[in-house]
Every structure is written in structure tokens, then in C-alpha cells.
N, C-alpha and C positions, 0 to 999 in steps of 0.2 A: 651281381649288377656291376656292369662296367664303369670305374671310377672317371670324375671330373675333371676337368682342367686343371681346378684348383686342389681338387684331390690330389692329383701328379705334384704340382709345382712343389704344396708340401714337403714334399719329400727327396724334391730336387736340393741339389746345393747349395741355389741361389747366388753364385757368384756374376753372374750373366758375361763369362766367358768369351760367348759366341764359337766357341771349339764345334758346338755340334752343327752350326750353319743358319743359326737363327740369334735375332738381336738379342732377344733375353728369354734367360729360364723360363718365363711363365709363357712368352711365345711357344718355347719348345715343348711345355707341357701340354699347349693348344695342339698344336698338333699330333701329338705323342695320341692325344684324347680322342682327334677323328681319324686315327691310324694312317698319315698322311709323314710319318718318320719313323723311326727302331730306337726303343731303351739304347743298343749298342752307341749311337752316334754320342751319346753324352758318354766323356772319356772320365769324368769325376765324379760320377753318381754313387753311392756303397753299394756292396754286395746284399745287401740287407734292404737297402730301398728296390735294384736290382729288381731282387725275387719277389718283392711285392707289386710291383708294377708289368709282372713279365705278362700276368694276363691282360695289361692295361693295351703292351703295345702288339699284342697277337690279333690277327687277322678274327674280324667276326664271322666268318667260318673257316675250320681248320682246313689246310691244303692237305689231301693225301692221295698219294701215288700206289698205282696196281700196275703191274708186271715189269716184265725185264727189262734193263738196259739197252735203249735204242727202240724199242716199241713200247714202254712203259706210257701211261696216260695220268694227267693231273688233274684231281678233281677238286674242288670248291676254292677255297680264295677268294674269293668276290668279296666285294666290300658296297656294292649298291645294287638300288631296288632295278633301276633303269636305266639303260644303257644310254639314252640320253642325257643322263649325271657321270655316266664314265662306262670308258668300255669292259665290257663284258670279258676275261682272260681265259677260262678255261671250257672248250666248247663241250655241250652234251655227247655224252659218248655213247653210243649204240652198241647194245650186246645182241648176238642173234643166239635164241635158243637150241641148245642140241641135248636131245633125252640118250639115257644111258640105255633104254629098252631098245635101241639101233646096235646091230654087229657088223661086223665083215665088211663087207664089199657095200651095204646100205646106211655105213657112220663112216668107209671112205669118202662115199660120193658125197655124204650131206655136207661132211665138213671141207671137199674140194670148193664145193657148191658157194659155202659162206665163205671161201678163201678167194673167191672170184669177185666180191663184193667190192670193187675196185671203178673208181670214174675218174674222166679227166674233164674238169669244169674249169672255165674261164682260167685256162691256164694252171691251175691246179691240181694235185691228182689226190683227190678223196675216196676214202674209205670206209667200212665199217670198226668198231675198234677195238670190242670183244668178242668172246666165243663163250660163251656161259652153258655149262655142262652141268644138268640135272638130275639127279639122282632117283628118276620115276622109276623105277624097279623095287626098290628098296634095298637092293643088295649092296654093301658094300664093296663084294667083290666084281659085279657088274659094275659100277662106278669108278672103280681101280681102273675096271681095263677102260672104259671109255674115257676119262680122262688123260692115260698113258698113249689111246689111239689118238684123241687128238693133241697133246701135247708134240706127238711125232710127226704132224703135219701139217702146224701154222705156226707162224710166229706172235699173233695178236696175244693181246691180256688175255686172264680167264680168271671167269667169275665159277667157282665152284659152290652149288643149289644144293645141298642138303642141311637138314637139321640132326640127322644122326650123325653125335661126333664120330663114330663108329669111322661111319663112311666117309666123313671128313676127314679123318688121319690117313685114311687107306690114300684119298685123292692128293692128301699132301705131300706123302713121301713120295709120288712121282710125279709134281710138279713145285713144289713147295719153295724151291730155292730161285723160281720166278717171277717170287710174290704174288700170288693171285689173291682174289679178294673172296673172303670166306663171307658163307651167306648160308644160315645166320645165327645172330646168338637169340633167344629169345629169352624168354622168364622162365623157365623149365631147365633150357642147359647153356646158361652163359657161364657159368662158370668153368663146363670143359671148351668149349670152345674159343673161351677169352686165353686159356693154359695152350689149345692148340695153336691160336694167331702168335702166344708171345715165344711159344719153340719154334713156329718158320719164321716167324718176322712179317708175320701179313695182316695188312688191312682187314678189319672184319665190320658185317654188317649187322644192326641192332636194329631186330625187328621187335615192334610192339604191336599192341591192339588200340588202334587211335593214338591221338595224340597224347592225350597225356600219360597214357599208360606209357607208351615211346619214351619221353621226357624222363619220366620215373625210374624204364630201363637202364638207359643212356647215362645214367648219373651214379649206380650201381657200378655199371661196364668200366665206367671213366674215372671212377676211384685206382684204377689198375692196370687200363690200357686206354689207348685215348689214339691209338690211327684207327677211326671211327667213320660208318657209312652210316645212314638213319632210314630206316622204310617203318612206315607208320602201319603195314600191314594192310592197309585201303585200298581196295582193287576198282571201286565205283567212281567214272570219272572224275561225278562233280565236288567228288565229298574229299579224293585225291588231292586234287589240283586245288580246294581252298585249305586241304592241312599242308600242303607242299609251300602255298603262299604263305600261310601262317609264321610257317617255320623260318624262310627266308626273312621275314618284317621282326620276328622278335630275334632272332639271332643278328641283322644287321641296326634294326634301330634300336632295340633292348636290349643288348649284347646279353642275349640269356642263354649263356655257356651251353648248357643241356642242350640245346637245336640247335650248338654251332658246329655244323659237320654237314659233309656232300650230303643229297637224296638219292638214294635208288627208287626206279618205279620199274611196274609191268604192267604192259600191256593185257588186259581180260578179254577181247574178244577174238574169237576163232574165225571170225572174217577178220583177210590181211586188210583187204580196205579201211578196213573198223579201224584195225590195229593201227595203222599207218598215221588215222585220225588221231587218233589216243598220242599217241608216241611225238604230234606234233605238237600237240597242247604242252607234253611234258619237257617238249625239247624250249618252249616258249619260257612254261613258269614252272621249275625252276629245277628241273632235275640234272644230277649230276651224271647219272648217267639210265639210262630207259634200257629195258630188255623184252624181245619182241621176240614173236615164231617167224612172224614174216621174213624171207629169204630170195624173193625174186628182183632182179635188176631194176625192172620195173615201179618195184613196191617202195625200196631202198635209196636210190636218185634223189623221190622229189622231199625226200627227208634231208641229203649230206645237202640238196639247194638250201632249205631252208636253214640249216645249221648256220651255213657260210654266211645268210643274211642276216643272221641273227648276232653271229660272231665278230662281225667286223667294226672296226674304228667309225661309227656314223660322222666321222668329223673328217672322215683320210674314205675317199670314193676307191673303190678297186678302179687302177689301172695297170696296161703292160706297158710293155718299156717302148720311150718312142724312137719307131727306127724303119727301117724297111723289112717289108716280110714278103715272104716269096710265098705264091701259093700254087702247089704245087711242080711238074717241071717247067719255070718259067723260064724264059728266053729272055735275049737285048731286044723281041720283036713284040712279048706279051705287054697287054694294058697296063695303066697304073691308077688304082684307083689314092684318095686321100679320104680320110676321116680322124677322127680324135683316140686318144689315148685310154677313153673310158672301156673299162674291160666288156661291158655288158653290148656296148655298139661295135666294138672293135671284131669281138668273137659272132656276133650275131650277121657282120661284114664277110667275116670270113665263112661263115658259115654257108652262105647264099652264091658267095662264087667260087667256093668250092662244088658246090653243088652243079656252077654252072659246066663244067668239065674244061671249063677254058684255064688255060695257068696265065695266074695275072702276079703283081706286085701289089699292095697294099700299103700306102705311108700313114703308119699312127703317127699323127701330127701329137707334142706335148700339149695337153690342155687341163693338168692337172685334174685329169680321171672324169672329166665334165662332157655331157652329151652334146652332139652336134649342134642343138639350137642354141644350150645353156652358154655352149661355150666361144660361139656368136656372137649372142645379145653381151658378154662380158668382153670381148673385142678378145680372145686368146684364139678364134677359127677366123679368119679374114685372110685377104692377099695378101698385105704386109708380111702375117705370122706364116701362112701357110709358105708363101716363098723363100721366107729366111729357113725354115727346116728344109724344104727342097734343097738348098745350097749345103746346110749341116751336114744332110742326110745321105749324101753324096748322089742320088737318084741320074743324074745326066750321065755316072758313067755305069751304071748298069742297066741303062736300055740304050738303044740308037733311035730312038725315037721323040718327039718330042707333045706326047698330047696326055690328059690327064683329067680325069673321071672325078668331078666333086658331087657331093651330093644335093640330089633335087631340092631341098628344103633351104638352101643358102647357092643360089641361083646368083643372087645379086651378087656375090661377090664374084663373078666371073671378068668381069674386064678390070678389075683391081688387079684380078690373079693373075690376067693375061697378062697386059703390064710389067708389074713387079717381076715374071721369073719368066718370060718371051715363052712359054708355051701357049701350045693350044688348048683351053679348057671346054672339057665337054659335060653339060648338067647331066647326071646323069638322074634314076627316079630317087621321087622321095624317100619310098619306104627302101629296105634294103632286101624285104623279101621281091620287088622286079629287077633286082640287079641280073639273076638269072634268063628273064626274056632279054634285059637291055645289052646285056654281055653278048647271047648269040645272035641279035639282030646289026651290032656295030663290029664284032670281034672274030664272029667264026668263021 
């Protein structure tokens, strides 16, 4: 049970310093308590209180990292239920499955296949972030080699699926020194497999039977080794996703050590659409990282969308930077349109006159990431703002022309616009999907 306020202060020194950045010791204890500072900041604490407090100021779930330098991924860390109490830091990571029963030329193509697993979103370029390599043959020597084939032709993490340590040692000597995440230990052979994690230095996952069985594992395992992954072995959605939440509520409000570690899940159903389903529940509540067969472009997208909506600062709006953008080969003779700096209108802008085959310019006006109405009705999109960026933005001297495309839905500001920056302003539609008719009726 994770100690009190007053539990800490105890054992603090009581001089109230302020060395560590807070007015008094019992302050610092306060927050030592909702893990909101580090034992290290207090420079006069003992070695002896120290070590008694080291669980106090550790993270309610432990951070651990799977594979190499420069591709490695960080999983758990979190300290809340709701990303609307604080952002969420370390996003679900997606493993695509690859069985060992594939050879040759049919375990090149799969694992090209999930090497292509590559998008560029609102500015972004997202990806998949495992390759989890499973041992369905049974052979350790088939695992060897499929492990070594794809170690030779990705650079992602890699989750290696067996429970015979057998074939676990075979898959570690030829990747082992890239940290992959061993999977798993269970009640039958954690003990070779906890000996195999602590010779390569790898992450391992501790699978149980339910929940408490899990808990009971994990307390065994963590007498020994402790860079720990948790799968409660529950492959049935709904029974998943409330021991998944369970875990997160007593490991972040009960700080009950035994469930403070990432979750691994898998997906059960052999429909990708199923799967897709599955994988976004667990990307929702609260898996560290989900592992799936699904492998199509298609299947895979509308999962890295949701990550990114799930992952981001809900206090800090995605925006790009505001400036002039070319779209396409444009000229000193192509249009110019104006909209906001919100990444989701700005890319959705682009994306319609590009479409229109016409090359235009595009000015994301700064509106701190706020959509065209939002950022209207708060006075940051008007003639005033839009024409002091026109002048920033240098815009008069990369066309020779002088007219300029606002959008239909803020019409009114047109004779402010004209005005303030002497062009001529044209409404153009509201939505941004007829920018394409409105482009080739005025431009082509």
C-alpha cells in the first residue's frame, strides 16, 4: 500500500529548507505522495529513509522499454485514469503478428508487408511499432530461423510468443541484444524464463489465469525481476477490457504494486474488422501495447487515427506552423487561399485543392490550432488578424497578384479584409470539400 503524506513527512528531516522547491517538508511530502516530485529533489533526506520511500515516489505504473536504440518504445508511466486529469504520455503500441510456420520467400513478403505499415497524418508520419513473432510450429529451431529472418529485415521492436523456454533462448541469441519483450512467463516456467530475461536484459511478460491468479504471478516474478508486462490471459472482450480497467484503478488509485506494470493484449477474432474493433477498445482502456494479425493499409490507419486522438494534449489542439504553403507547382499567377492553423482544417484544406489539380498557395493564418468558426467567434480569424499575417507572411511578394479566397462560413469579414490589406477578397464555399468545383470555375 502506497504510503501518506504524513507517512513521508515522518521520515523527512523536517528542516523545511526549501532546497527541494517547495515551502515546507510536509508540502514536499504532499506531493512526493501524488507522485507530482522525486525522493532525489530532497538533497538531506538519509539513505535509510531514501530506501524506504523509493516505492513511495515511483511512478503507479512502472515505465518499461522494448527494443533498440532509436526504435525502442516506452510503455506505462501514467499516473491517471483520464486524460482529461492529465495527458496521457506513452501511446499504445501495435504489434502485427508473424507465425514461425511461414519460410522463404512467404515470411519475406509478410514481414515487407508489415514494414510498409507506414502513414503520413496531419503532418505526421505514423506507424505500426511491433513485429511479434510466434512460435506456432513448436519448433525451436523454426523460431530461430524466423526470428533471425525477421530480425534481418526491420528495424521495429519485437515481441517474441513462446512459452517454451527452449525456443525462447534459441529466438534470444539472435536477437537478444535488441531487447525484445519475451512473452511469457507463466506459473509452469517463470522461473526459466525470468533466468532468460535477466541474461539478455529483456523485458518480460507475466501471463496469468484472471486476475488474481496474474496478481499472485507477478508478485513471485517481482521478488527477482521487476521490467514486467501483465496479460491476465483473457482473450473475451468484455471480461478483458474490465480486468484491463481494473488494473489501471487499483494500480493508479490503490497503488497496489502487483498491477503496477504495462498491459499486453490480443486480439481473438479472425475477422480483421473484428479485430480492428477489439484493438480499438484496448487502444481506448488501457493497453500498453495490443497485438493483432490484421496487416492491411486499410485495417491499420483508422487505428494510428485513433491513437493520435487519444494521445494528444486535449488542452494544446494539433496545429502546423503558420506560414505560406505551396500547393503543388505553384506560380506568382496561382490563387491564394486563407484558413486557420488547426491541423485537422488546414490538412482537410489541403487536401480538396490539391485534389483540385490547380496549384494554389494556402496561408494558415496563427489561431492557436482553433477551427475557422471557433476562431472567429474568439476575434483570432477577422480582417485585422488575417491582414497583419498577410504582411508577417510575406504573401505580396510571392504572387503578382493581388485577390484571396476566405472561407464561405466567415463571409462577413470581407470588407474588413478588403480594407485592412487593399486586396481583393473572394468568399469562397463554406465547406472545403467544394473548394474543388470553386477552384475550377474561377481558376482554370
Amino acid at each position: 500500500m502506497a504510503l501518506t503524506g504524513l507517512d513521508i513527512f515522518k521520515l523527512l528531516p523536517k528542516t523545511n529548507c526549501k532546497d527541494c522547491g517547495n515551502p515546507t517538508c510536509l508540502a514536499f511530502a504532499m506531493a512526493l505522495a501524488a507522485s507530482k516530485t522525486s525522493i532525489e529533489n530532497c538533497p538531506h533526506i538519509s539513505e535509510e529513509a531514501k530506501e524506504t520511500l523509493g516505492g513511495a515516489s515511483a511512478p503507479p505504473i512502472k515505465l518499461v522499454k522494448v527494443g533498440k536504440e532509436g526504435y525502442a518504445r516506452e510503455l506505462g508511466d501514467e499516473v491517471v485514469l483520464f486524460r482529461h486529469d492529465k495527458t496521457f504520455y506513452h501511446p499504445t503500441c501495435f504489434a502485427v503478428e508473424i507465425s514461425d510456420t511461414l519460410t522463404g520467400d512467404a515470411l519475406t513478403a509478410k514481414v515487407e508487408k508489415v514494414n510498409s505499415l507506414t502513414f503520413e497524418r496531419v503532418g505526421e508520419l505514423v506507424s505500426i511499432d511491433m513485429i511479434a513473432v510466434r512460435n506456432d510450429s513448436g519448433s525451436p529451431e523454426a523460431f530461430e530461423i524466423a526470428v533471425k529472418a525477421v530480425a534481418e529485415k526491420t528495424c521495429f521492436a519485437t515481441v517474441l510468443i513462446s512459452e517454451d523456454p527452449a525456443a525462447m533462448e534459441k529466438g534470444l541469441a539472435v536477437i537478444g541484444t535488441s531487447k525484445p519483450l519475451i512473452y511469457a512467463a507463466t506459473e509452469a516456467n517463470y522461473e526459466k524464463m525470468v533466468d532468460l530475461a535477466k541474461k539478455f536484459d529483456c523485458p518480460l511478460v507475466v501471463k496469468g489465469d484472471g486476475l488474481e491468479a496474474t496478481a499472485a504471478l507477478v508478485e513471485k516474478v517481482a521478488a527477482s525481476y521487476k521490467e514486467l508486462v501483465i496479460d491476465t490471459g483473457t482473450r473475451a472482450l468484455s471480461q478483458a477490457l474490465a480486468e484491463i480497467t481494473q488494473i489501471r484503478r487499483l494500480a493508479i488509485k490503490k497503488r497496489f504494486r502487483p498491477l503496477g506494470y504495462p498491459v499486453i493484449a490480443f486480439t481473438a477474432s479472425d475477422d480483421p474488422k473484428e479485430e480492428v474493433l477489439e484493438a480499438s477498445v484496448y487502444a481506448a482502456k488501457y493497453a500498453s501495447i495490443v497485438v493483432l494479425k490484421a496487416d492491411e493499409k486499410s485495417q491499420i490507419l483508422p487505428l494510428m487515427a485513433q491513437r493520435m486522438n487519444i494521445y494528444t494534449d486535449p488542452q494544446k489542439p494539433s496545429q502546423v506552423e503558420p506560414k505560406v504553403y505551396a500547393i503543388g507547382a505553384a506560380t506568382k499567377e496561382s490563387p491564394v487561399y486563407v484558413t486557420t492553423n488547426f491541423s485537422l482544417t488546414y490538412y482537410t484544406v489541403e487536401g480538396e485543392i490539391s485534389g483540385s489539380k490547380i496549384p494554389s498557395y494556402i496561408i494558415a493564418c496563427p489561431t492557436d490550432g482553433t477551427s475557422v468558426l471557433t476562431a472567429w467567434a474568439a476575434g483570432k480569424f477577422n480582417g485585422d488578424k488575417i491582414a497583419e499575417f498577410m504582411k508577417e507572411c510575406g504573401i505580396d511578394s510571392v504572387v503578382d497578384h493581388k485577390n484571396i479566397v476566405i472561407p464561405g462560413y466567415v463571409a462577413v469579414i470581407k470588407g474588413a479584409l478588403e480594407e485592412k490589406s487593399g486586396w481583393k477578397v473572394m468568399v469562397g464555399p463554406a465547406e472545403a470539400s467544394g473548394l474543388p468545383a470553386f477552384a475550377k470555375s474561377y481558376f482554370a
